[in-house]
N, C-alpha and C positions, 0 to 999 in steps of 0.2 A: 504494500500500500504506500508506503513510506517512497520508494522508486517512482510511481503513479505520479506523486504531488509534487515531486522536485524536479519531473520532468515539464511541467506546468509552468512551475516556480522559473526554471531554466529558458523557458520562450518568452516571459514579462519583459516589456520593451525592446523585444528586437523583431525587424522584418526580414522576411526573405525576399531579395529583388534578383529580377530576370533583365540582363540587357544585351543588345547586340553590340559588340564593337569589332573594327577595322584590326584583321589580324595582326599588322604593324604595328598596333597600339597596345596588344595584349599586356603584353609585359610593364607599361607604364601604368593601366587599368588595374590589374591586379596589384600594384605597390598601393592602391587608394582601397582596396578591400581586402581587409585581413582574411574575413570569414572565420569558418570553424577552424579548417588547416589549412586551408588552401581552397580556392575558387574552383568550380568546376566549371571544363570548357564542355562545347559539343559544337561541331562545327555546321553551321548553316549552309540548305542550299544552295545559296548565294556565292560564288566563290570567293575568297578573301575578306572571308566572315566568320565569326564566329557568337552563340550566345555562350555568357557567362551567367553564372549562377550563386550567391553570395547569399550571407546573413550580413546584416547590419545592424548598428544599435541606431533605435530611433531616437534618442537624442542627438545624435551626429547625420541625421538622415538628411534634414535639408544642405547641410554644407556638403557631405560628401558626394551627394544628388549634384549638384552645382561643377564639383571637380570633376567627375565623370562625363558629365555632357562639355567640360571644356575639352575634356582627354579625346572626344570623339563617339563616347557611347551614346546608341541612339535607342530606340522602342523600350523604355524601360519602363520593370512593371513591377510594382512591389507587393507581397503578399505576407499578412497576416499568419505568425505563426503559431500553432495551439500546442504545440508539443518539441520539447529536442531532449534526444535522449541520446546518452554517450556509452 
């Protein structure tokens, strides 16, 4: 039970965001999103694309929001998380 509540406890102010960025840019995107360990890629039909996949803390959302569409990420989507468990 005690595992149940602190994986709850664990998602309280953070979101999980989905963006596209410019595979040239990956590696300066990812120094702006820590995530859990590491960012997950999956690359886009598009060629020279890729989506990224991140946790962020929402208190740092609207700034880091702001660096990422400087760095070039574009379609970004952020999602509500109800659960993270390690």
């Amino acid at each position: 039970m005690i595992f149940r509540i602190e994986s709850v406890q664990r998602a309280e102010g953070k979101k999980y965001i989905l963006l596209n960025v410019p595979n040239e840019k990956i590696e300066e995107i990812t120094g702006l999103l820590p995530g859990m360990k590491a960012p997950t890629l999956v690359p886009l039909a598009k060629e020279g694309w890729s989506s990224m996949h991140s946790v962020i803390e929402e208190d740092d959302f609207w700034e880091v929001i702001g660096r990422l569409k400087k760095a070039g990420a574009e379609g970004i989507l952020v999602i509500p998380i109800e659960k993270m468990i390690f």
